[in-house]
C-alpha positions as CSV (number, residue, x, y, z in Angstrom):
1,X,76.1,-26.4,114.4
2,X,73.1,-25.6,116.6
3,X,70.8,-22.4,115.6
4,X,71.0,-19.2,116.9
5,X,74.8,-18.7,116.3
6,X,76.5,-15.7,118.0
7,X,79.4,-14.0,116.4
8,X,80.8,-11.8,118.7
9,X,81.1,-8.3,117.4
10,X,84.7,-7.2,116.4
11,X,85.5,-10.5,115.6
12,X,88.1,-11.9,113.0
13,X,87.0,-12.8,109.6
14,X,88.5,-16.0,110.7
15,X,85.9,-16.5,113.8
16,X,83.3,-15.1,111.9
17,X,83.4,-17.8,109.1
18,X,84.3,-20.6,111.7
19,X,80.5,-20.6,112.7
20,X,78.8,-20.0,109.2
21,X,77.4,-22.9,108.0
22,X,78.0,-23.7,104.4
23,X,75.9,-26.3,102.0
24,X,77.7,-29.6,100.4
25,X,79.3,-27.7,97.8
26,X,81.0,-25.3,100.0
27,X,78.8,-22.2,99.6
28,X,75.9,-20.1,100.9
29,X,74.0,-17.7,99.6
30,X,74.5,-13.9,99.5
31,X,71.4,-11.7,99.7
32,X,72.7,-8.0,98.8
33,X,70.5,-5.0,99.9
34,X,71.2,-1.3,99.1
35,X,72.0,0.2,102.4
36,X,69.9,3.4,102.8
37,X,67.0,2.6,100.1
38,X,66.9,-0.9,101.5
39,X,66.4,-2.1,97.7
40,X,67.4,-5.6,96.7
41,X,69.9,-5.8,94.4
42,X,70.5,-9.3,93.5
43,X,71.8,-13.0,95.0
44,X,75.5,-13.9,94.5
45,X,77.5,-17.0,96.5
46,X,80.3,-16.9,98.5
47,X,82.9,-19.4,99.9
48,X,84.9,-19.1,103.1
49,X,87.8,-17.2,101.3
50,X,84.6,-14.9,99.5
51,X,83.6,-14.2,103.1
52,X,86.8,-13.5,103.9
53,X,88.3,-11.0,101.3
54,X,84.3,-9.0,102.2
55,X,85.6,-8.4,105.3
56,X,88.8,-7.5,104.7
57,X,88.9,-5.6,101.5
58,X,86.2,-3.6,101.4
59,X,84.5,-4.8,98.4
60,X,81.9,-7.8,97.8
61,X,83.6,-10.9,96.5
62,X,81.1,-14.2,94.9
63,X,82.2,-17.4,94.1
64,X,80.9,-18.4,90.3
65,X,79.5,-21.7,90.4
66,X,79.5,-21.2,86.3
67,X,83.2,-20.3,85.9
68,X,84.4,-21.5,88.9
69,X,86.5,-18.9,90.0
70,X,86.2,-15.5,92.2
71,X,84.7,-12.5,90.9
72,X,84.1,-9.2,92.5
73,X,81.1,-6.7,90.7
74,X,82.3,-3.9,89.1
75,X,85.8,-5.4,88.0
76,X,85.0,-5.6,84.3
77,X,81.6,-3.0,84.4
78,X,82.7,-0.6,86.9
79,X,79.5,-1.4,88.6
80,X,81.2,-1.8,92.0
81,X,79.6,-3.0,95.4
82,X,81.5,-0.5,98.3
83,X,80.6,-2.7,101.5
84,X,78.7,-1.2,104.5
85,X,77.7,-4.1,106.7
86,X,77.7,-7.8,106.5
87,X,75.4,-10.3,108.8
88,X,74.4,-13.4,109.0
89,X,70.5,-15.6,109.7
90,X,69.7,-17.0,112.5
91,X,71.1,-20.4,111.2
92,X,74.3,-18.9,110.3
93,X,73.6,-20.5,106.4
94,X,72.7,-17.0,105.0
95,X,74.4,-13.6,104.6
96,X,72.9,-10.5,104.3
97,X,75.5,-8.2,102.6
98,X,74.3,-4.3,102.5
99,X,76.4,-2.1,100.1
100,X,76.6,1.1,98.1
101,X,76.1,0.1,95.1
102,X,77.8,2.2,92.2
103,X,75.8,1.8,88.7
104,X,73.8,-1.3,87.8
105,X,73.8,-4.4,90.2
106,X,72.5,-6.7,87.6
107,X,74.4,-8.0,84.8
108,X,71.8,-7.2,82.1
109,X,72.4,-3.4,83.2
110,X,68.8,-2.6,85.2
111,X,69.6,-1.4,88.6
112,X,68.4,-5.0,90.7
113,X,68.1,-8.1,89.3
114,X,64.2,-8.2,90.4
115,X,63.4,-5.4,88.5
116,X,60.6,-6.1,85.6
117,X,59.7,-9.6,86.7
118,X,56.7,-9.6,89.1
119,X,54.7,-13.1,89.2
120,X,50.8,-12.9,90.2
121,X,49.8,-13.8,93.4
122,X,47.3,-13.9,95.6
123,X,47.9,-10.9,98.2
124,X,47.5,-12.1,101.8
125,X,45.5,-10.2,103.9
């Protein structure tokens, strides 16, 4: 697969996943962004068929690496991830997946999973 992938927009769920490119164990990672706050909510990881029920169904579907087996947020919480737009990087190995998120995001019940956990750094100027 050679960088700079183009998906043609419209294109099946089937194309679309045809030119993602996942890691050894099947997967990539998930980054999911509020849509009109921009906010980041947390990281999940999707399969092919993950990709492919997000794009069909409306709401955001992982893969568990810890249970093995699908999950979609807000199915036991109510929390639930509507989906507004899915894309992909430039190396087709990462998903950007922006939704309106309904209640917490984050399993411990704070709105993001990066909330409350800064690190200190030195700020770049």
């Amino acid at each position: 697969m050679s960088a700079d992938i183009t998906i043609p927009e419209g294109a099946s769920a089937e194309t679309a996943i045809a030119e993602l490119v996942f890691n050894d164990d099947g997967l990539l990672p998930a980054i999911v962004q509020q849509w009109d706050s921009r906010d980041v909510l947390m990281l999940g990881w999707m399969d092919a068929e993950a990709v492919r029920r997000t794009m069909t169904e409306g709401r955001v579907t992982y893969w568990s690496r810890s249970r093995q087996e699908y999950w979609r947020k807000g199915d036991t919480s109510g929390h639930i991830q509507l989906v507004r737009s899915l894309a992909y990087d430039c190396d087709g190995d990462t998903l950007l997946v922006e939704v309106d998120q309904h209640g917490a995001a984050c399993h411990t019940g704070s709105r993001s999973c990066f909330d409350g956990r800064p690190l200190d750094v030195v700020v770049g100027e």
